[in-house]
C-alpha positions in Angstrom: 10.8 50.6 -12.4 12.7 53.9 -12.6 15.2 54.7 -15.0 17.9 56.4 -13.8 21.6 56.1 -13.8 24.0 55.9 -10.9 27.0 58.3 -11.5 30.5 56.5 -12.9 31.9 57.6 -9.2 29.2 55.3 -7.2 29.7 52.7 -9.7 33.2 52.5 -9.5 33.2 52.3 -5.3 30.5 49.5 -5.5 32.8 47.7 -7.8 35.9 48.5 -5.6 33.8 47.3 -2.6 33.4 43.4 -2.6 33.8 41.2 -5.6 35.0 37.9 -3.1 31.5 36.9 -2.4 30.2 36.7 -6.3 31.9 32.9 -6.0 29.3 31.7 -4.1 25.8 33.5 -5.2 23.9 33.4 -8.4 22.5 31.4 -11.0 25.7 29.3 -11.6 26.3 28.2 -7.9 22.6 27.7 -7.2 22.8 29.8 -4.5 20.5 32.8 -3.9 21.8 35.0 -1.7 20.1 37.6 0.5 20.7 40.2 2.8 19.7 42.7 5.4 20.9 45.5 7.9 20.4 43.3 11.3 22.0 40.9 13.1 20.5 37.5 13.6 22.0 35.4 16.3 18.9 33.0 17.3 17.6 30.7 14.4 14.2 29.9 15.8 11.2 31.8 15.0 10.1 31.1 18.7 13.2 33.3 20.2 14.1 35.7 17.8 11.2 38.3 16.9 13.0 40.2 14.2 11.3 40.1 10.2 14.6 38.1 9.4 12.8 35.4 12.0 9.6 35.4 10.5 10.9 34.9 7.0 13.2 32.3 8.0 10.4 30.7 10.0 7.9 30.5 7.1 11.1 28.8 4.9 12.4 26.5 7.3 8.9 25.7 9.0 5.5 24.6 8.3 2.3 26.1 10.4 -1.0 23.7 10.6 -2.3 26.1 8.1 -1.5 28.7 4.9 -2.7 31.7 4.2 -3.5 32.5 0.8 -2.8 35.7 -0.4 -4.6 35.7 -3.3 -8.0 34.5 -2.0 -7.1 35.6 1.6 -8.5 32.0 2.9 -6.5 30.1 5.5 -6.4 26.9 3.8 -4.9 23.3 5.2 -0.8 23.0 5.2 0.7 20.4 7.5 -3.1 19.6 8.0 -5.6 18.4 5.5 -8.8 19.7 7.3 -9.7 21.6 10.3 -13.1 22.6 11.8 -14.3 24.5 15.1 -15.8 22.3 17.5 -16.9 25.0 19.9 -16.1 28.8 20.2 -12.4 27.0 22.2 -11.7 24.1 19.9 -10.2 23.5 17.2 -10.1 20.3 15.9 -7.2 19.1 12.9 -6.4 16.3 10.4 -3.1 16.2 9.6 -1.1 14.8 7.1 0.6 11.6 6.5 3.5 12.1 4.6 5.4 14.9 6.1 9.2 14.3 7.9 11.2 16.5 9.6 14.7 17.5 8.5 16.2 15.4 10.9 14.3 12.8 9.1 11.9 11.8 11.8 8.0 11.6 10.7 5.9 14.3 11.6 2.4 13.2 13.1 -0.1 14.5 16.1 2.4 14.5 18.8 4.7 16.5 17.5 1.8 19.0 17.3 0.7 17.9 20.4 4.1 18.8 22.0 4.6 22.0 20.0 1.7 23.7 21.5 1.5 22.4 24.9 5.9 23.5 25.1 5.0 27.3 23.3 1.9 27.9 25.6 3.9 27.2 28.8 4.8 30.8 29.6 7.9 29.5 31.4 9.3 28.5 28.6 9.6 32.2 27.4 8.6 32.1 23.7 9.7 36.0 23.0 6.1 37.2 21.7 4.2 36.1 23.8 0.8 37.6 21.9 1.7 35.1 19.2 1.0 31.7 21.9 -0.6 33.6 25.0 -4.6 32.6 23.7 -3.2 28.4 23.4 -4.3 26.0 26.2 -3.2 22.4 25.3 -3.4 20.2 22.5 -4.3 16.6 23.0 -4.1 13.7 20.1 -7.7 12.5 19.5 -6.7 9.8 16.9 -3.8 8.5 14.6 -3.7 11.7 12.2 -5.5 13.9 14.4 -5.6 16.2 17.0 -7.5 18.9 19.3 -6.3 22.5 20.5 -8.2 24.0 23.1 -7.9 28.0 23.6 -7.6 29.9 26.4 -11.0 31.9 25.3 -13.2 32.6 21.9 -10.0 34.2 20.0 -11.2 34.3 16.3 -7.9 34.9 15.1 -6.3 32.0 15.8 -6.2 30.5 12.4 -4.0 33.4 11.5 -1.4 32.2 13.9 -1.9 28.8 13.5 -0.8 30.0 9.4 2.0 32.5 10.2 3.5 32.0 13.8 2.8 28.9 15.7 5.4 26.5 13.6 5.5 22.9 14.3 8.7 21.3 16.3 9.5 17.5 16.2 8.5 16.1 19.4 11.1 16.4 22.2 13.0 18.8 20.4 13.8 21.7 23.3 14.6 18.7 25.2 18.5 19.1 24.3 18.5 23.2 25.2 21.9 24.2 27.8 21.8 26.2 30.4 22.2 29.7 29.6 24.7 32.1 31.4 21.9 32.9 33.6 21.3 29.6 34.6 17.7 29.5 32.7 17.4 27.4 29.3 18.9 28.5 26.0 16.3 27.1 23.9 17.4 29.7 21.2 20.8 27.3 21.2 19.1 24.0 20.0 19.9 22.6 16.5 16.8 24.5 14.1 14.6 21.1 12.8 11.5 22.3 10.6 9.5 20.4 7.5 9.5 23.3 5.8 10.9 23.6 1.9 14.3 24.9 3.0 16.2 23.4 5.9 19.2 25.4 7.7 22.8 23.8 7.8 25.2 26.7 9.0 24.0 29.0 11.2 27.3 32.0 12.3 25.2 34.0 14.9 25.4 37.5 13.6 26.6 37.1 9.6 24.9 34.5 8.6 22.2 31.6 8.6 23.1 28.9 5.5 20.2 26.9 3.9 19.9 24.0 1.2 16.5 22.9 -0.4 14.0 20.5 1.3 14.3 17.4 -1.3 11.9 15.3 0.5 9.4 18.2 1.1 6.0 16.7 0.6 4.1 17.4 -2.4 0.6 18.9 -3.2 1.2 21.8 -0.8 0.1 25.2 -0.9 4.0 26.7 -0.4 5.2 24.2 -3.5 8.7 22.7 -3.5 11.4 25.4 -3.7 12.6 26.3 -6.7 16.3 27.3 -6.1 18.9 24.8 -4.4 20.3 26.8 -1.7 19.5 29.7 0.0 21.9 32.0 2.2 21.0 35.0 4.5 24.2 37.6 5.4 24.4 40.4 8.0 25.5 43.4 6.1 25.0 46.5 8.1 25.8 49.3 5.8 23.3 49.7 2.8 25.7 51.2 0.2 28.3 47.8 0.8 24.6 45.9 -0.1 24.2 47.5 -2.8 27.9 46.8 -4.2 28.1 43.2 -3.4 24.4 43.0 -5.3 26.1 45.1 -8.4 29.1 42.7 -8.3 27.4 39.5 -8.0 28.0 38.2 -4.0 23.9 39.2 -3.6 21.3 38.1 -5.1 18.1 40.3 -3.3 18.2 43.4 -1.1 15.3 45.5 0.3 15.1 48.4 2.3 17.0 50.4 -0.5 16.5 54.1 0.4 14.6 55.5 -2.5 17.1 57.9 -4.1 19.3 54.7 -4.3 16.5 52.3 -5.7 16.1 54.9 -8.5 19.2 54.7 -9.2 19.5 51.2 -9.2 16.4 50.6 -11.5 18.0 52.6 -14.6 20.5 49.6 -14.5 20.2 46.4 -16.9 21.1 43.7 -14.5 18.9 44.6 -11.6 15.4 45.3 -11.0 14.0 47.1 -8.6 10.2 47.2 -7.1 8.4 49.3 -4.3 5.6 47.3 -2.3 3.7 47.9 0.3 4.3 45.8 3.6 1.6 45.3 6.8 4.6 47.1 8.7 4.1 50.5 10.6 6.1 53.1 11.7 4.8 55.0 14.9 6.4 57.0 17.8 5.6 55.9 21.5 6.4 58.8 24.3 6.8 57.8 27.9 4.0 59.0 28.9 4.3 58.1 33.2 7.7 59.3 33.2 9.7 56.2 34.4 12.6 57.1 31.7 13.1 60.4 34.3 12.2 62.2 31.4 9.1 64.1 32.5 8.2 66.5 29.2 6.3 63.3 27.8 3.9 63.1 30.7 2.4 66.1 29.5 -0.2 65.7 27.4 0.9 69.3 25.0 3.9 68.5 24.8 2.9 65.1 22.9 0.5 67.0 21.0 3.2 69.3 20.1 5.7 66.7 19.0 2.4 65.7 16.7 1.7 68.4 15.2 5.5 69.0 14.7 6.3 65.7 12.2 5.2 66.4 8.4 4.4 62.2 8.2 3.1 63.4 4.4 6.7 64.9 3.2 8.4 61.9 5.0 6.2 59.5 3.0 6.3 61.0 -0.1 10.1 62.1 -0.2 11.5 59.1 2.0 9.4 56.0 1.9 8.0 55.4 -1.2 4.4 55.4 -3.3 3.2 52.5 -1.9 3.2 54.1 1.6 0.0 55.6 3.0 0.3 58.0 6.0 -1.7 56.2 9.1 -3.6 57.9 12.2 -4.7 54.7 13.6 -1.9 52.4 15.5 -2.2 49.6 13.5 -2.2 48.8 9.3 -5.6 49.2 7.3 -5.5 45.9 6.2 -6.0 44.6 9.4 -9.0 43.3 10.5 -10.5 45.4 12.8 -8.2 48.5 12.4 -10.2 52.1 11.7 -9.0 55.4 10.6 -11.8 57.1 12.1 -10.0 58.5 15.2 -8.8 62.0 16.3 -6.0 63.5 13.8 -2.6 65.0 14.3 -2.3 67.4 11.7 1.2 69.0 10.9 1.3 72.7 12.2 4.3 73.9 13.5 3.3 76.9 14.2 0.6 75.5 17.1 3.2 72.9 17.9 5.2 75.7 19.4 2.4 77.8 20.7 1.6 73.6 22.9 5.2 74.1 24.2 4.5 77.4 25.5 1.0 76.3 27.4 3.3 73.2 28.7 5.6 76.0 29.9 8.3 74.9 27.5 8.6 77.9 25.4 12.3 77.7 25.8 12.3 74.4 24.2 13.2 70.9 25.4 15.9 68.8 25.1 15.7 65.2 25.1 16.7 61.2 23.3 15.0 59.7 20.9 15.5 56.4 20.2 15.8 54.1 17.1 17.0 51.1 15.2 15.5 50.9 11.8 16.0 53.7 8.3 18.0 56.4 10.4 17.3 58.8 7.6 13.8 58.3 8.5 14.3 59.3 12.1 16.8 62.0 10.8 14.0 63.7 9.0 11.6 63.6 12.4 14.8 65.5 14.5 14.7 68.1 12.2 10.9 68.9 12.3 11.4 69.0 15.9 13.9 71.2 15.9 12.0 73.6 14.1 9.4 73.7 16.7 12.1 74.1 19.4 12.7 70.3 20.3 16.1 69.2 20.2 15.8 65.1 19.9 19.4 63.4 20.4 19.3 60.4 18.3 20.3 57.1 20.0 20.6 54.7 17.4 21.2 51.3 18.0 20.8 47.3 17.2 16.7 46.4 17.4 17.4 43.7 19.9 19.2 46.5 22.2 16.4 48.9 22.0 13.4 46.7 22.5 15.1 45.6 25.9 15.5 49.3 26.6 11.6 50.0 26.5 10.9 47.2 28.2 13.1 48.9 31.1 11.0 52.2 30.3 14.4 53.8 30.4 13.3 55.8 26.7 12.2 59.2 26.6 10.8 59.0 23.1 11.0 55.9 20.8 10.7 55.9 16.9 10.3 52.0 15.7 8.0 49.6 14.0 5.9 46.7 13.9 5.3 43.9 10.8 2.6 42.2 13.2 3.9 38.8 12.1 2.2 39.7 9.0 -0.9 38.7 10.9 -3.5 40.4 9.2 -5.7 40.9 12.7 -5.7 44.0 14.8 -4.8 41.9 17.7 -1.3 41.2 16.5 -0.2 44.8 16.9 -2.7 46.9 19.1 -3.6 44.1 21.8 0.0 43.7 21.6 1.1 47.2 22.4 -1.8 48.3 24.4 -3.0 45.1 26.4 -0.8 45.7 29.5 2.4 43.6 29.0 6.0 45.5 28.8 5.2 46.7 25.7 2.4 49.2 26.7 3.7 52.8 27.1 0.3 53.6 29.3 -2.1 50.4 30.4 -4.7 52.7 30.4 -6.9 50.2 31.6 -10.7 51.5 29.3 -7.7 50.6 26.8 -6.7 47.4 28.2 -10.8 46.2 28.6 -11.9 47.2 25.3 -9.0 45.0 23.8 -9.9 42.3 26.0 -13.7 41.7 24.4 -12.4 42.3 20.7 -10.3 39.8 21.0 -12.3 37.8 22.5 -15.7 38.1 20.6 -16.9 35.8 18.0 -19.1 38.8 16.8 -17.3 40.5 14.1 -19.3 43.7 14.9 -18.7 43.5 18.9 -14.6 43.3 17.4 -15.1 46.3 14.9 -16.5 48.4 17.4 -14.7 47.8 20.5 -11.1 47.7 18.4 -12.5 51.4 17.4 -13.3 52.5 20.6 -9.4 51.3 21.7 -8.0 52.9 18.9 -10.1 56.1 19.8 -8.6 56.8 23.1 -5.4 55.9 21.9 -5.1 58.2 19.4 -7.0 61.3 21.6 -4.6 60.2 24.4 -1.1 60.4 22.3 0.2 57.2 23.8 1.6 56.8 20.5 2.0 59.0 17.5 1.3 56.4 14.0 3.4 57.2 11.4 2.8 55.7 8.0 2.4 52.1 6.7 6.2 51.0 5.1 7.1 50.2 1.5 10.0 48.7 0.7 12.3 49.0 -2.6 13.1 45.8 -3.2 16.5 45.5 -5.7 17.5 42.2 -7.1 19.4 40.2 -9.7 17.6 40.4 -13.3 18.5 36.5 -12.8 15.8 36.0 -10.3 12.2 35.2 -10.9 10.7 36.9 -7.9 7.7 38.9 -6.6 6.9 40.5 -3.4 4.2 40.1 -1.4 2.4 43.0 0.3 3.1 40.5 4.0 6.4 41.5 4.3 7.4 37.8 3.9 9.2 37.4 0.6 8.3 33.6 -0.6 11.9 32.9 -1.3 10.9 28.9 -1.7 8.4 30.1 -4.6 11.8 31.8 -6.6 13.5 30.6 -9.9 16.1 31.7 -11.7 15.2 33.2 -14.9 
């Protein structure tokens, strides 16, 4: 925790900023109340691919299985046991005593529908890497069932714990037509087991929750601790950080760190830095389709390279839990090396790539963003001082990821929390396997991702995941960045601790 003091001026505009909300967060109202930068409009973890979606998913929802951080074990959760029948199968036992929020009972065909609905490509679940290795599920008994895969995909229990959550039968059933004519199943009522349930949702402020009383017990998440549980849209940091110093928050993160050192010199609040299994990394368009051609050039991606100080960004922006990375995807990912070409900061042979590119003049381009502008901020100016002038285009997440999937983006500077899936497939087969997501389908690329993810041969994964990662890395499709860390800053009230996932166990919080 740091101790330093915020001056008597920023106190005094947090103060003058928002005091209305304290009435309804805090110890005394039950009521924790969190918050972040981005909008959330969809409240299903299937449609909506943003971190706020993947918390709210593990709170409202229950996966077959848990992971266990401590152990790192994927243990039983709406199941009681599971076993591989074949390199393809999967066979579960499930509980008994589990219902649904609507109050419905939870057994094998909800499962049964869940996966066969999520696997159906039509149905357009937004990541598709998270559902694209399930074939069907069929129920083999009165507490049981059976999932066939696609393929051998080893990783599939890591889904099954942290992104395939389980839907009462029927449930998309209900979905209207959308405005263009296809199914809004984003729109349909959000019905989960999980130790929270949602009762308002007000796309784009905020998504209301009240504690699971009937959730069953002798589970690995445990009943939640605190009765209700409210997430707000609050885009500017500094009016966060006033509504948490005047009681209408409860928990922040993302606090830049001058702030969080400021904030942790104050009684009421404390304030940790944690690592996450999010990335930062920069993806050029390397075939042009933006009309941007610089990128295409192999130099001139070296040169932007060479051009970042990722170190000085790390250590003066991020915070010490943050580890620069050279790989794209997180160490702590199975599968994921560090032993690939370097990018080295030198400006001065950034600028001497420009002039072989036959830019010595410069260039002139966008960059795109959505996420810690100051971040981005600090990449402009090491560009500029190699003679690349990067316009910053800074917008909404949702906004930009449907931009890159146009290819209308010159250069992008974003990041990726894998679903906290601690597997190399959840972030470079998802970025490099072909789909609208790949800046190059190279396809040695695209091949060597194919058999990783495929083999039940650990060493077959290692080595092939490292030969991917290899020619990504020589080729520049995408510059890594560094690992994140958030500061977290909350009430002194709350009994909380991170979790180096990135998916803060608000049902395992207490007031003090």
């Amino acid at each position: 925790m740091f101790r330093k003091i915020l001056t008597s001026t920023a106190l005094a505009a947090a103060v003058t900023l928002s005091v209305a909300p304290a009435a309804y967060a805090g110890k005394a109202n039950d009521t924790l109340v969190w918050s972040t930068t981005r909008e959330v409009a969809v409240a299903d973890p299937y449609y909506n691919n943003t971190r706020e979606l993947v918390i709210i998913g593990n709170t409202v929802w229950d996966g077959l299985l848990f992971r266990d951080l401590k152990s790192g074990e994927f243990v039983p959760l709406l199941a009681t046991s599971y076993k591989w029948a074949d390199n393809t199968t999967i066979d579960f036992e499930l509980r008994d005593d589990v219902v649904f929020h609507d109050g419905s009972k939870f057994g094998p065909e909800d499962v049964v529908y869940t996966v066969n609905f999520v696997s159906n490509a039509d149905n357009g679940v937004l990541t598709q890497a998270n559902v694209k290795f399930l074939e069907s599920a069929e129920q083999t008994g009165p507490n049981s069932v059976r999932i066939k895969l696609k393929e051998p995909f080893p990783a599939a229990l890591a889904y099954f714990a942290q992104a395939i959550f389980m839907m009462p039968e029927g449930h998309y059933d209900s979905a209207p037509d959308g405005a263009d004519g296809k199914k809004d199943y984003g729109a349909v009522k959000p019905v989960g087991t999980g130790p929270y349930m949602i009762q308002n949702v007000v796309a784009g402020d905020r998504i209301e929750m009240v504690r699971n009383e009937k959730y069953f017990k002798g589970g690995p998440k445990g009943q939640a601790g605190i009765g209700n549980l409210t997430f707000r849209t609050i885009k500017e940091m500094n009016t966060q950080i006033a509504e948490l110093l005047t009681g209408g928050l409860d928990w922040i993160w993302d606090v830049p760190k001058d702030q969080a050192e400021k904030l942790g010199g104050m009684d009421n609040v404390t304030v940790t830095n944690a690592k996450t299994m999010r990335v930062s990394y920069i993806a050029f368009d390397v075939d042009g389709d933006s009309g941007d051609k610089a990128f295409t050039n192999k130099k001139v991606r070296e040169a932007v390279a060479h051009a970042i100080n990722r170190k000085s960004i790390v250590e003066n922006l991020v915070g010490p839990a943050s580890v620069v990375i050279d790989s794209a995807c997180h160490p702590d990912q199975f599968g994921c090396t560090q032993d690939v070409k370097k990018w080295d900061y030198d400006p001065e042979k950034a600028k001497a790539l420009l002039k072989e590119a036959g830019f010595g003049d410069g260039i002139t381009t966008d960059i795109y963003a959505y996420r810690q502008r100051e971040f981005t901020e600090a990449v402009i100016g090491d560009l500029a001082n190699v003679g690349i002038k990067a316009n910053l285009k800074f917008m909404q997440y949702r906004a930009l990821r449907d931009l890159v999937w146009k290819g209308t983006t010159p250069l992008h500077h974003m990041t990726w929390g894998s679903n906290s899936i601690p597997d190399v497939s959840a972030i470079t087969s998802h970025f490099f396997g072909g789909g609208r997501d790949d800046p190059a389908k190279d396809p040695k690329v695209i091949e060597a991702l194919k058999v990783a993810d495929t083999s039940v041969d650990p060493e077959v994964r290692k080595a092939k995941y490292k030969e991917a990662l290899g020619i990504i890395s020589s080729e520049l499709y995408w510059l890594p960045m560094f690992t994140y860390a958030k500061y977290y800053a909350y009430t002194s009230d709350v009994d909380f601790t991170p979790t180096p996932d990135e998916i803060p166990r608000f049902y395992t919080a207490k007031w003090k």
